[in-house]
Backbone and ligand atoms as CSV (ligand in chain L), in Angstrom:
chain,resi,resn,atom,element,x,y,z
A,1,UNK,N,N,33.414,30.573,-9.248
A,1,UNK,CA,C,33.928,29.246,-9.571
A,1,UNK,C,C,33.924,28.336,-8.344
A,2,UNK,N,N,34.744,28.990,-7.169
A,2,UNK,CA,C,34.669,28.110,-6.394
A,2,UNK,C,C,33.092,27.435,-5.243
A,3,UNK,N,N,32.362,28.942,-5.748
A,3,UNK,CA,C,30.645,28.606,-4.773
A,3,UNK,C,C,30.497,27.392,-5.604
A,4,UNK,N,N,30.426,27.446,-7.197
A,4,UNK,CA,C,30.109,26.452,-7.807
A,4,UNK,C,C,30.271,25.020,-7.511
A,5,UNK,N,N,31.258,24.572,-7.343
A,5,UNK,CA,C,32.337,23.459,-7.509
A,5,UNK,C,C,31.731,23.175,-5.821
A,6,UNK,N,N,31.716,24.158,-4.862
A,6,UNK,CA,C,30.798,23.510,-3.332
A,6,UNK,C,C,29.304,23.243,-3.579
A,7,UNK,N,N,28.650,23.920,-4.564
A,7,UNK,CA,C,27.212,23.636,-5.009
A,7,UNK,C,C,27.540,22.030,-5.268
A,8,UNK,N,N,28.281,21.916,-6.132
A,8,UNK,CA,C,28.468,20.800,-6.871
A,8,UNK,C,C,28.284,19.031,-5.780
A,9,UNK,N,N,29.687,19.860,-5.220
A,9,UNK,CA,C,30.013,18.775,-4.042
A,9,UNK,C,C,28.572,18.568,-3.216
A,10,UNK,N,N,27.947,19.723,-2.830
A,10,UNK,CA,C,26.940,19.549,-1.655
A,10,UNK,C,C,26.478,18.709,-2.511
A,11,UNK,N,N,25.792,18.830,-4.138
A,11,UNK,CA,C,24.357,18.166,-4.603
A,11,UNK,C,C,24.925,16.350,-4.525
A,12,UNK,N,N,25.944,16.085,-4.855
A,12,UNK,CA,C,26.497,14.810,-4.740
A,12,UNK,C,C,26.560,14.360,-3.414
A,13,UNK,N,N,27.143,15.032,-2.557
A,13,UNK,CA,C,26.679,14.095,-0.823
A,13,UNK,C,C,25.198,13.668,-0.788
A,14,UNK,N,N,24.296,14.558,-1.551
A,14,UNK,CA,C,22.997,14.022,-1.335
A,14,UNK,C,C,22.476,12.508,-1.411
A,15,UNK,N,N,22.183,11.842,-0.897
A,15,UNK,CA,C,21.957,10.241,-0.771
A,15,UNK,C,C,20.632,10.319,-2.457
A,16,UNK,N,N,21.351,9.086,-2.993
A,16,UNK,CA,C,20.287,8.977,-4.048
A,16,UNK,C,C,19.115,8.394,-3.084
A,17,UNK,N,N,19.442,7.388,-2.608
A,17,UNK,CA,C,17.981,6.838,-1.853
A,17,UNK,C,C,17.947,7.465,-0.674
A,18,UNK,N,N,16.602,7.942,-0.350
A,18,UNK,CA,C,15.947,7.948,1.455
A,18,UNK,C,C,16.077,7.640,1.983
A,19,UNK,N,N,17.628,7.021,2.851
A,19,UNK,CA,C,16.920,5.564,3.523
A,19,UNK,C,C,15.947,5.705,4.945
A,20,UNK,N,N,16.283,6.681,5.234
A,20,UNK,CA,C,15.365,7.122,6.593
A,20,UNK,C,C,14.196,7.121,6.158
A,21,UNK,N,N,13.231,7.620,4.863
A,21,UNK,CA,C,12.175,7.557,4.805
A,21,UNK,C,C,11.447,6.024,3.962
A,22,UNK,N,N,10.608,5.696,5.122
A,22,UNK,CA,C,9.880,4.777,4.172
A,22,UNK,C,C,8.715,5.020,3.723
A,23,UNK,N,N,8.078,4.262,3.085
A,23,UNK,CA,C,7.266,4.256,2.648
A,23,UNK,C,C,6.030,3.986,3.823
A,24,UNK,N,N,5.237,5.414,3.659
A,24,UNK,CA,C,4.170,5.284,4.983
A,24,UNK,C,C,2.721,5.075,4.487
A,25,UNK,N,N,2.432,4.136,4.673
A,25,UNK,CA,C,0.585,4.144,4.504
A,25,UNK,C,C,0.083,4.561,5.666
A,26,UNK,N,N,-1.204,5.296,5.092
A,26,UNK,CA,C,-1.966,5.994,5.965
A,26,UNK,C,C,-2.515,4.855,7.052
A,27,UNK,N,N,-2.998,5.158,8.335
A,27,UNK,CA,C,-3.415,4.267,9.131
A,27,UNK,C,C,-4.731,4.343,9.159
A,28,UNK,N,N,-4.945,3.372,9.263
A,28,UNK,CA,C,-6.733,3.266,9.124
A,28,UNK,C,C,-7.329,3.636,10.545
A,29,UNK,N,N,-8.390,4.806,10.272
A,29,UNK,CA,C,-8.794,5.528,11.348
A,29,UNK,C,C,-10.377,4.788,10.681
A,30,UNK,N,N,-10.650,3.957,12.334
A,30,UNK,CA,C,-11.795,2.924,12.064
A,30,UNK,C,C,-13.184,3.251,13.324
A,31,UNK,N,N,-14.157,3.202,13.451
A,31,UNK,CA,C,-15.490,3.220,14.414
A,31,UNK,C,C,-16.345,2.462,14.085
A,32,UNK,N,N,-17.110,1.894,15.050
A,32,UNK,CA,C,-17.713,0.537,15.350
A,32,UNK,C,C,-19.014,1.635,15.208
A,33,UNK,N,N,-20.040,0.762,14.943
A,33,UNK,CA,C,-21.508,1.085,14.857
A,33,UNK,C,C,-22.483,-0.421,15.145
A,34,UNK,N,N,-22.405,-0.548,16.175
A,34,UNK,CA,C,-23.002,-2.174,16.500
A,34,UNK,C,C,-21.842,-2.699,16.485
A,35,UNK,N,N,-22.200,-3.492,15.907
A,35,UNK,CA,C,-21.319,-4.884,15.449
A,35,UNK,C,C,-20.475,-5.050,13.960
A,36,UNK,N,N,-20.512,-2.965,13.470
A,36,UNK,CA,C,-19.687,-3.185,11.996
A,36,UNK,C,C,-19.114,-2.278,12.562
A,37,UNK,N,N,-17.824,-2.578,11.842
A,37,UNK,CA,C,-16.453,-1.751,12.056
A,37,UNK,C,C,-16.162,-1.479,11.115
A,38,UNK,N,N,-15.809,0.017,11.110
A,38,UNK,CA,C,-15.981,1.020,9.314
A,38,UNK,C,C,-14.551,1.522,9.656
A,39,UNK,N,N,-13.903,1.423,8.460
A,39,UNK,CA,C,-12.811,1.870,7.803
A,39,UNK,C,C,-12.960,3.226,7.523
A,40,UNK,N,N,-12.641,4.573,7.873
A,40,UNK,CA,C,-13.272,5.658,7.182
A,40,UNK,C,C,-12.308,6.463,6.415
A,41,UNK,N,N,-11.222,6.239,6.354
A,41,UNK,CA,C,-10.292,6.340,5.195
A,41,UNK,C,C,-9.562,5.466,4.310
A,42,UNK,N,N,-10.674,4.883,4.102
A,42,UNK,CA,C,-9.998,3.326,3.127
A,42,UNK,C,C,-10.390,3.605,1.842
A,43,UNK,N,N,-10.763,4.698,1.104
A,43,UNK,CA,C,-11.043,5.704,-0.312
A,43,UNK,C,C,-9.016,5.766,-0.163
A,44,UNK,N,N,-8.933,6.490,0.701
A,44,UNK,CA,C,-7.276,7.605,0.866
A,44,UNK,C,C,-6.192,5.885,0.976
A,45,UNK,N,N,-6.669,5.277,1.742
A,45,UNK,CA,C,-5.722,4.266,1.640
A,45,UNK,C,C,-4.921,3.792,0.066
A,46,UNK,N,N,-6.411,3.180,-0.201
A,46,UNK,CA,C,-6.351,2.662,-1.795
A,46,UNK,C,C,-5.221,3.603,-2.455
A,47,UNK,N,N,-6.000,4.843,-1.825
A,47,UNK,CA,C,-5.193,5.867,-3.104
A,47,UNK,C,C,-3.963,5.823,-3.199
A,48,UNK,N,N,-3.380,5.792,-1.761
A,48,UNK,CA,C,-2.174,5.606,-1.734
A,48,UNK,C,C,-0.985,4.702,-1.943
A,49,UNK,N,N,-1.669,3.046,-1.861
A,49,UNK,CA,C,-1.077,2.102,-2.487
A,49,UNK,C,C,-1.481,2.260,-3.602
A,50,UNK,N,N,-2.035,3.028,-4.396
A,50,UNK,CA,C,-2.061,2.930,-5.656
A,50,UNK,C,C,-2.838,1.564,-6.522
A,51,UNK,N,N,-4.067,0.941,-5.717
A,51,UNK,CA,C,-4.923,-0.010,-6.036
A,51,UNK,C,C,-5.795,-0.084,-5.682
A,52,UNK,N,N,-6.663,-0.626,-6.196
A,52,UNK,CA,C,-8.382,-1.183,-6.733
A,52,UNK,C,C,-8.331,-1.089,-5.249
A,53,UNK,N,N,-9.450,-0.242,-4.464
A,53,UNK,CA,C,-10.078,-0.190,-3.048
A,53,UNK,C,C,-11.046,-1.748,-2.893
A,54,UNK,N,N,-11.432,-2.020,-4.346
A,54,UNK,CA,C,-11.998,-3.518,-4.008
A,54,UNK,C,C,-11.207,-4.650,-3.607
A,55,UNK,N,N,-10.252,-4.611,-4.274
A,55,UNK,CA,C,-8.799,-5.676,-4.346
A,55,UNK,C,C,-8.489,-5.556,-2.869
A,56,UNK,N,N,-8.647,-4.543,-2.365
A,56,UNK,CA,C,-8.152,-4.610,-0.872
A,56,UNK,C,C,-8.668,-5.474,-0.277
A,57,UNK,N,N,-10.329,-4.762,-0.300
A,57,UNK,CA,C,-11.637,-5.112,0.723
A,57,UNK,C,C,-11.557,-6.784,0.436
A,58,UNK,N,N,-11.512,-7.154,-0.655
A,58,UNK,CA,C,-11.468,-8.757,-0.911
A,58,UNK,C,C,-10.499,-9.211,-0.016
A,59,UNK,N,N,-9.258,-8.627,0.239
A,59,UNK,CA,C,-8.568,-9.018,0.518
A,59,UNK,C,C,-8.327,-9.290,2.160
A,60,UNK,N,N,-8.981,-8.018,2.861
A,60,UNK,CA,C,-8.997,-7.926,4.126
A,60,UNK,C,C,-10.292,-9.069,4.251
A,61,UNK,N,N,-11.313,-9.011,3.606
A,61,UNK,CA,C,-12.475,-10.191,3.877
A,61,UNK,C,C,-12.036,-11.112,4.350
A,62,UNK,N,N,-10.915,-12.058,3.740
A,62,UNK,CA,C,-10.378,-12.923,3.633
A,62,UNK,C,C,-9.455,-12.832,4.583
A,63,UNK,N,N,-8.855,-12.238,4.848
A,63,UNK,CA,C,-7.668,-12.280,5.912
A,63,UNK,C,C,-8.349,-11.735,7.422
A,64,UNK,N,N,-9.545,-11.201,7.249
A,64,UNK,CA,C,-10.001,-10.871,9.212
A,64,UNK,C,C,-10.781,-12.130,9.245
A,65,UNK,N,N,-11.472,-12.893,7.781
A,65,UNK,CA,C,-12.579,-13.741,8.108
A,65,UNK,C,C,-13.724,-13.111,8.533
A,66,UNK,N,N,-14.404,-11.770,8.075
A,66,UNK,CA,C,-15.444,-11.618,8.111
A,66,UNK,C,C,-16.082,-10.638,6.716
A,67,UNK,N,N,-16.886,-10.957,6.317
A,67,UNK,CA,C,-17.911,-10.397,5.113
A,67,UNK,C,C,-17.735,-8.678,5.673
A,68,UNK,N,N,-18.300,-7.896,4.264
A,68,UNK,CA,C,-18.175,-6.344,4.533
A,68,UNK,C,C,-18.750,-5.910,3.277
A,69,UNK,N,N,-18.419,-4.724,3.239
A,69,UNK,CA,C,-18.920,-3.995,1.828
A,69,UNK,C,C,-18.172,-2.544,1.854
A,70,UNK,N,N,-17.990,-1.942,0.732
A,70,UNK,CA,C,-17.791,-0.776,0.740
A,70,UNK,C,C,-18.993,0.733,0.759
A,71,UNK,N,N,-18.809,1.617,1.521
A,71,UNK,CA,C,-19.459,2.111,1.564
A,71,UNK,C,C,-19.662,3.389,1.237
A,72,UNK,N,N,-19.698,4.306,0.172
A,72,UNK,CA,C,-19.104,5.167,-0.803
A,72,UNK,C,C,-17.350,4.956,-0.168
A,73,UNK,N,N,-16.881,6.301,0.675
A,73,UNK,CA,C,-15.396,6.321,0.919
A,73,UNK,C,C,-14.545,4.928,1.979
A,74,UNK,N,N,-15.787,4.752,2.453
A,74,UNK,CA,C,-15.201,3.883,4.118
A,74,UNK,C,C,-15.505,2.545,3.668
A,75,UNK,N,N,-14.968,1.257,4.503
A,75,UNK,CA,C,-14.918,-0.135,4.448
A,75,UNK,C,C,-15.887,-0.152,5.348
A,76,UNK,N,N,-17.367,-0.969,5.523
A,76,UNK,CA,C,-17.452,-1.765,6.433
A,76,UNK,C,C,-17.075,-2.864,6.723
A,77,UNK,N,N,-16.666,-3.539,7.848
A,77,UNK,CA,C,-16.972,-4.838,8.532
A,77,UNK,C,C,-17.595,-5.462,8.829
A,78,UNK,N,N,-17.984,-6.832,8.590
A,78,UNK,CA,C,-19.182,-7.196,9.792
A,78,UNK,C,C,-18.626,-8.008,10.786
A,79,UNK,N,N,-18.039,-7.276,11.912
A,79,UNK,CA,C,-17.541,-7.952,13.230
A,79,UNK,C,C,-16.904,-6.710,13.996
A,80,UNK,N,N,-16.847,-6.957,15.036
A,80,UNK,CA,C,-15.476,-5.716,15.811
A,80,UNK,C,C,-13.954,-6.121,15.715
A,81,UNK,N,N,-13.683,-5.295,14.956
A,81,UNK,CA,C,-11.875,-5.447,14.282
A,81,UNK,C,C,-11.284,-4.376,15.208
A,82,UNK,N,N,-10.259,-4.478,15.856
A,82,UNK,CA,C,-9.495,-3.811,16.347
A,82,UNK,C,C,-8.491,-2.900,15.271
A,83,UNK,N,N,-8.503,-2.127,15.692
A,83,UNK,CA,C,-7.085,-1.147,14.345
A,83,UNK,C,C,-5.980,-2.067,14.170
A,84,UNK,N,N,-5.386,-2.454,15.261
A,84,UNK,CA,C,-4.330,-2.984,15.391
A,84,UNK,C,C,-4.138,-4.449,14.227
A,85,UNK,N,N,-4.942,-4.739,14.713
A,85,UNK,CA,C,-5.538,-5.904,13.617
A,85,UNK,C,C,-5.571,-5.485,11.828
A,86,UNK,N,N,-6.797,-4.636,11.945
A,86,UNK,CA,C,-6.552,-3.871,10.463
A,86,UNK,C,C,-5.349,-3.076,10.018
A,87,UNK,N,N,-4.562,-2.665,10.529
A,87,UNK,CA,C,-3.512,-2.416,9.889
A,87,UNK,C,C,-2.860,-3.435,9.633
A,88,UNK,N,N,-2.201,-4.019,10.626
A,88,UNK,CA,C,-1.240,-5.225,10.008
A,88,UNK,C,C,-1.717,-5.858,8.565
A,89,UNK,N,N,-3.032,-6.487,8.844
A,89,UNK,CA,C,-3.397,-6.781,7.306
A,89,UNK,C,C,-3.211,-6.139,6.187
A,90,UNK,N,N,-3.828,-4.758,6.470
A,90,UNK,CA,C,-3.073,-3.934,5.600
A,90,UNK,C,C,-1.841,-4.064,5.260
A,91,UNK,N,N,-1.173,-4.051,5.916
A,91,UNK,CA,C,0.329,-3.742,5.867
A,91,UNK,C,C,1.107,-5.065,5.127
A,92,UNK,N,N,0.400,-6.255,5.678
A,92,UNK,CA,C,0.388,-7.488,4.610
A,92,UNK,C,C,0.225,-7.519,3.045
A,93,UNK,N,N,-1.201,-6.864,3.218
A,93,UNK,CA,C,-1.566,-6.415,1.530
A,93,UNK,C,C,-0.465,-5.629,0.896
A,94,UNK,N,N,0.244,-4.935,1.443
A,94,UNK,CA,C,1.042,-3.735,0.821
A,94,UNK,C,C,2.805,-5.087,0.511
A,95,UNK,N,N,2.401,-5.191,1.432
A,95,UNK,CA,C,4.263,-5.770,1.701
A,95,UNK,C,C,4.115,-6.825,0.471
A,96,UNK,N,N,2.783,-7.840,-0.003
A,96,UNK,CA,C,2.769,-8.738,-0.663
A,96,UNK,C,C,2.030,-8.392,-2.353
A,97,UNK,N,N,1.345,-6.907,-2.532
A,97,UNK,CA,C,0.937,-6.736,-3.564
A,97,UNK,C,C,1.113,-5.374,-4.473
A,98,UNK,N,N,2.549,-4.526,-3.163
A,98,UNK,CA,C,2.773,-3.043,-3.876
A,98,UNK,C,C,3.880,-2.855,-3.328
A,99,UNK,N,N,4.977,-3.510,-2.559
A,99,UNK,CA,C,6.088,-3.083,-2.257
A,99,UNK,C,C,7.212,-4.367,-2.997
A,100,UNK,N,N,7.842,-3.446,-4.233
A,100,UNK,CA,C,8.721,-4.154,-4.925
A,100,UNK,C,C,10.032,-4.943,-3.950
A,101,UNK,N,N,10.100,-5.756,-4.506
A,101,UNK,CA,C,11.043,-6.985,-3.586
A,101,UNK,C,C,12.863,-6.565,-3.759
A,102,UNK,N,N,12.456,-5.664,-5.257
A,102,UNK,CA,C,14.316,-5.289,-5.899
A,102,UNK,C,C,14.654,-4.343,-5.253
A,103,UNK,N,N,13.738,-3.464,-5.175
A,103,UNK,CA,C,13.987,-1.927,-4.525
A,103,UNK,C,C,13.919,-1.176,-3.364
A,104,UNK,N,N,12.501,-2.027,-3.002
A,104,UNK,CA,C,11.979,-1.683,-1.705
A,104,UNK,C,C,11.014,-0.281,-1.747
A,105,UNK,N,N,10.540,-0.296,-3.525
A,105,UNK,CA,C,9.767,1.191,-3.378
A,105,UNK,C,C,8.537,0.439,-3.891
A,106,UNK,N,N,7.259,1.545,-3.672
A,106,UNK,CA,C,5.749,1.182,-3.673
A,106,UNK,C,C,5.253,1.389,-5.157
A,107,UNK,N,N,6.183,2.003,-5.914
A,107,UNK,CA,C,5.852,2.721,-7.445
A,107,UNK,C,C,5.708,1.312,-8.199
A,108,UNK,N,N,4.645,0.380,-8.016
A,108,UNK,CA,C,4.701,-0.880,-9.173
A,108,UNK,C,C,3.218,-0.639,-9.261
A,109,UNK,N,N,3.001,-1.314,-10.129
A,109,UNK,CA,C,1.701,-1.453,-11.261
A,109,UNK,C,C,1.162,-3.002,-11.495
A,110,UNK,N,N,0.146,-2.816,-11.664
A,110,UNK,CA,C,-0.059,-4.606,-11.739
A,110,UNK,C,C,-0.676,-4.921,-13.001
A,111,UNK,N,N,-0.150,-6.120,-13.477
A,111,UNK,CA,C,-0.080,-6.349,-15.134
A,111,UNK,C,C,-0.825,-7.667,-15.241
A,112,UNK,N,N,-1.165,-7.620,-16.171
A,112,UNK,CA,C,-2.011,-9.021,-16.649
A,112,UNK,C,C,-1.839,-10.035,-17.842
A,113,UNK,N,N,-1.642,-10.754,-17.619
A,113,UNK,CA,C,-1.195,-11.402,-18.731
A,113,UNK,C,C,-1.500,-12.700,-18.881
A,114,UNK,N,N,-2.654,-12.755,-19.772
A,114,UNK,CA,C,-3.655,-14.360,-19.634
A,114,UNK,C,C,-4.002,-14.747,-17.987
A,115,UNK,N,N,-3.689,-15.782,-17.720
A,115,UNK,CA,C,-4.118,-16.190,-16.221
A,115,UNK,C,C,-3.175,-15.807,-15.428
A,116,UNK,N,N,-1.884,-15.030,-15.229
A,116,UNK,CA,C,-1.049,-14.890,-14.257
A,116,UNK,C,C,-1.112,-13.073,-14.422
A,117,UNK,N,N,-0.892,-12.648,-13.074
A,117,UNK,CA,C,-0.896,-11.525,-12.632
A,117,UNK,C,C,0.343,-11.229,-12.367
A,118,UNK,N,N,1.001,-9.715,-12.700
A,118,UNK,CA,C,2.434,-9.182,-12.704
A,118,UNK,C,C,2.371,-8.097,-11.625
A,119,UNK,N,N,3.234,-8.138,-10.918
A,119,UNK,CA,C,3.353,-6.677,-9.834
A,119,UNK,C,C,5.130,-6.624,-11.063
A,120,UNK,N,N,5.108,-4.838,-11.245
A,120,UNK,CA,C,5.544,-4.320,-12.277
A,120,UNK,C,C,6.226,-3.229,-11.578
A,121,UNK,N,N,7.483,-2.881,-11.431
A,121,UNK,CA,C,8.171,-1.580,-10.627
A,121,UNK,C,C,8.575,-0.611,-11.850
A,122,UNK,N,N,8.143,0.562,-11.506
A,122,UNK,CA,C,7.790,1.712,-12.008
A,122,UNK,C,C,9.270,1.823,-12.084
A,123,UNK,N,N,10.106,1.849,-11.431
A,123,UNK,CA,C,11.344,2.340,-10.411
A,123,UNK,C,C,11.993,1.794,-10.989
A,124,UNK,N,N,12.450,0.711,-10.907
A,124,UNK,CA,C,13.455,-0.536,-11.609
A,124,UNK,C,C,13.646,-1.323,-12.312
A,125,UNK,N,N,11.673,-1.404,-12.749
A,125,UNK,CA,C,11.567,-2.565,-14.173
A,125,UNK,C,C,11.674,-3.441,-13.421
A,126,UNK,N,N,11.779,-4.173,-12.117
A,126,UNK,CA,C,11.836,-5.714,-11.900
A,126,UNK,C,C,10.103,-5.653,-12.028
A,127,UNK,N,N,9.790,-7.451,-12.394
A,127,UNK,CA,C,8.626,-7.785,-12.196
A,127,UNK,C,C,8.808,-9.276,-11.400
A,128,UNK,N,N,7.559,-9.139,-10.821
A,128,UNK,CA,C,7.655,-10.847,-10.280
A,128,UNK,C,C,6.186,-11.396,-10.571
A,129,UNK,N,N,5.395,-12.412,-10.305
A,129,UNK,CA,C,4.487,-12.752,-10.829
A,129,UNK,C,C,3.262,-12.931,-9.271
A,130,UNK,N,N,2.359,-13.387,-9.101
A,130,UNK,CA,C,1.614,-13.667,-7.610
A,130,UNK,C,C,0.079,-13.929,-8.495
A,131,UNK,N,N,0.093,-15.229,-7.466
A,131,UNK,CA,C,-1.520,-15.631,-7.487
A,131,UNK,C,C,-2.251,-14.299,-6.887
A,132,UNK,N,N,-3.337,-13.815,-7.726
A,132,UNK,CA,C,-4.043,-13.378,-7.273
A,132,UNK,C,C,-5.149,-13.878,-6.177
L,1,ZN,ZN,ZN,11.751,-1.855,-7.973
């Protein structure tokens, strides 16, 4: 009875939320070949925010200002990008198109609905809306 009733107690001190752990995206491990700078885990990235590896690449296009392509698993570039550089963007993409604003967790989904786009939390049900 009484192991029980300390089982009990221990499972309740347990913190419902993590707060020590956040949410970690992988870091982009990148090499230059000329003048293109390849992403070579940007397949594993995607995977892990849980979105379209194109949606990214559009996205980083636009935010380093230089053209690229995907290349089966890896991103190219066409310019020399520093990591430092590509992550943050990354980390932009994430903060503005997969990290819920209610919760602070990465579990959302993105919804469509006629011309406006929904980021959707798995977690909490909040939604908010964003120009794609
Ligand atoms: Zn949420």
């Amino acid at each position: 009875m009484e192991y029980l009733e300390m089982l009990k107690r221990a499972r309740n001190n347990i913190p419902e939320k993590r707060s020590g752990s956040r949410f970690e995206i992988p870091k982009a491990v990148t090499y230059a070949s000329g003048k293109v700078t390849f992403i070579k885990n940007f397949a594993e990235i995607s995977r892990s925010v849980r979105r379209n590896s194109g949606e990214i690449a559009k996205f980083l296009f636009k935010e380093l200002g230089v053209p690229g392509e995907m290349k089966g698993n890896e991103l190219a570039l066409n310019g020399k990008i520093g990591d430092r550089m590509i992550n943050q963007r990354i980390e932009e993409y994430v903060s503005q198109f997969v990290m819920c604003r209610e919760c602070g967790r990465p579990d959302t989904d993105i919804m469509k609905e006629g011309k406006f786009s929904f980021i959707k939390c798995q977690a909490c049900g909040a939604r908010r809306s964003f120009r794609p």
